[in-house]
C-alpha positions as YAML, in Angstrom:
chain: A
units: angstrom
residues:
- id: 1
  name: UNK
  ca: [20.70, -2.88, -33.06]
- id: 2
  name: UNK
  ca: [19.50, -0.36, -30.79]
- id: 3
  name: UNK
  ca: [16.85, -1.30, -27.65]
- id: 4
  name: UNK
  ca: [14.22, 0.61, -25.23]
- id: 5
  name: UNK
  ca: [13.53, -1.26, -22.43]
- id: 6
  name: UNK
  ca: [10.44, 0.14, -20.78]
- id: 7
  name: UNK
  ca: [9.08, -0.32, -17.85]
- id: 8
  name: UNK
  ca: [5.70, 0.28, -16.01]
- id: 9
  name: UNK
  ca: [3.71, 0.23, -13.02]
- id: 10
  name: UNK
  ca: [0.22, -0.86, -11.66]
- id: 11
  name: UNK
  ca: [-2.19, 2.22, -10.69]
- id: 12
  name: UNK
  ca: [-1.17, 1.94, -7.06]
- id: 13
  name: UNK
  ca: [1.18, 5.00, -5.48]
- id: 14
  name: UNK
  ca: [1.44, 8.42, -6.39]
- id: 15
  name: UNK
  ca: [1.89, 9.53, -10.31]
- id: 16
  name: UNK
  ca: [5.69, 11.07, -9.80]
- id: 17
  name: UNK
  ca: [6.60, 7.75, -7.31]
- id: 18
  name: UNK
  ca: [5.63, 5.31, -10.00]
- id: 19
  name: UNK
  ca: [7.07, 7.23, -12.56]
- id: 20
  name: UNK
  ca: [10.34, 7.36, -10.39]
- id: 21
  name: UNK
  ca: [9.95, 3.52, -10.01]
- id: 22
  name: UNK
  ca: [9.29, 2.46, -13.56]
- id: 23
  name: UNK
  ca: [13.08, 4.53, -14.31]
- id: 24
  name: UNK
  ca: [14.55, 3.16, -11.96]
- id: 25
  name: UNK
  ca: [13.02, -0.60, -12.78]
- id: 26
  name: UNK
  ca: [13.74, -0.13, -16.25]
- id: 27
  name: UNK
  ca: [17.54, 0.77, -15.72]
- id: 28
  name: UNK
  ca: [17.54, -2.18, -13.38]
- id: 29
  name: UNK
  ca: [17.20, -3.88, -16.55]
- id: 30
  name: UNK
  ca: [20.29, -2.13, -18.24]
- id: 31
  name: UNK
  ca: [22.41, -2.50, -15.48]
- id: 32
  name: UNK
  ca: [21.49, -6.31, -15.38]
- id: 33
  name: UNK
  ca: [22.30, -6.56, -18.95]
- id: 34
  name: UNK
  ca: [25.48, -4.47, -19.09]
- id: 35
  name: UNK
  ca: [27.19, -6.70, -16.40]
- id: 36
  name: UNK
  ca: [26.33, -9.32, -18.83]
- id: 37
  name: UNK
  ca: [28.38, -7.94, -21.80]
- id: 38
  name: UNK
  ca: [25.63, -6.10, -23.40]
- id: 39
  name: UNK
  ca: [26.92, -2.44, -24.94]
- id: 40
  name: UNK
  ca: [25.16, 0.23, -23.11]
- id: 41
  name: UNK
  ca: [24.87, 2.11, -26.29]
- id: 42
  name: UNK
  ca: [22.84, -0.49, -27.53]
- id: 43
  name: UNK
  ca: [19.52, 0.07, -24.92]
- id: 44
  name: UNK
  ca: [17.77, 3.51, -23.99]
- id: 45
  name: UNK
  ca: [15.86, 2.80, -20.21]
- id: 46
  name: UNK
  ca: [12.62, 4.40, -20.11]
- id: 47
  name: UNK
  ca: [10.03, 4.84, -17.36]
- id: 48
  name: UNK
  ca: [6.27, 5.17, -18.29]
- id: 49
  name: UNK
  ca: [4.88, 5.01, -14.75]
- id: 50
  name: UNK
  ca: [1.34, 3.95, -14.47]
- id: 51
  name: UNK
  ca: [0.75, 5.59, -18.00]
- id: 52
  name: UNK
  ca: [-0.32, 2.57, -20.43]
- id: 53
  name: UNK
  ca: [-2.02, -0.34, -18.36]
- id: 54
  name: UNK
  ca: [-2.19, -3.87, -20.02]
- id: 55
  name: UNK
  ca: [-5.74, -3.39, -18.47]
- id: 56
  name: UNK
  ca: [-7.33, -0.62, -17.28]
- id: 57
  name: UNK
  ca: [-9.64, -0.91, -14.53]
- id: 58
  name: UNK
  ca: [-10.55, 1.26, -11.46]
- id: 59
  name: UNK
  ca: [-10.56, -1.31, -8.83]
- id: 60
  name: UNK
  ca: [-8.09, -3.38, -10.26]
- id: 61
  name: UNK
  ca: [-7.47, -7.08, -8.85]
- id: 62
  name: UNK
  ca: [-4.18, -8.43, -7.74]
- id: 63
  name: UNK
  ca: [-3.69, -10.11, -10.91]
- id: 64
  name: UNK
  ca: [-4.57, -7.41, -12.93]
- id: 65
  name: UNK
  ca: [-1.93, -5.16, -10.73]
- id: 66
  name: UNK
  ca: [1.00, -7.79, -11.82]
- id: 67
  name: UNK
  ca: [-0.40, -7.55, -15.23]
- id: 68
  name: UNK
  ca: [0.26, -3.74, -15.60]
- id: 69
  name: UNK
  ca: [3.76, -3.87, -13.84]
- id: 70
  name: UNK
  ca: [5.99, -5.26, -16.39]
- id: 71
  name: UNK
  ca: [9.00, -4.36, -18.30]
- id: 72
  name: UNK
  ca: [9.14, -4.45, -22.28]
- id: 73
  name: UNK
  ca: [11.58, -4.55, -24.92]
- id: 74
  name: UNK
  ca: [10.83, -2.77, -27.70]
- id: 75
  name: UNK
  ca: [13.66, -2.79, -31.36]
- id: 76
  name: UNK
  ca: [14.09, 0.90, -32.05]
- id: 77
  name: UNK
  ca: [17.07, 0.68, -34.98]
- id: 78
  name: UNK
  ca: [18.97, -2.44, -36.47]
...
């Protein structure tokens, strides 16, 4: 079984800092997971910045920030 963990930001920052963030949030994740006996060749880390909002909005709320920063796990091969 093979993973992507992906992870994302709210609309807040600079394009290329939240797309630096989400990578670095979504290998977080791996790191996290390795230490707990979890093959790395089983999960692929990938950043998608600001680029698919939960909700999309131009003056976004707080709560609709934490919405669009999350992380996802997503079952790319069994």
């Amino acid at each position: 079984m093979k993973i992507e963990i992906s992870s994302f930001t709210d609309s807040r920052g600079s394009g290329d800092y939240n797309l630096e963030l989400s990578q670095k949030r979504a290998q977080s994740v791996v790191s996290y997971l390795i230490n707990r006996g979890i093959d790395r060749g089983r999960m692929i880390a990938k950043g998608y910045g600001e680029s698919k909002p939960v909700v999309d909005c131009v003056e976004c709320t707080e709560a609709q920030h934490q919405q669009n920063r999350r992380t996802e796990f997503k079952l790319i091969s069994q």
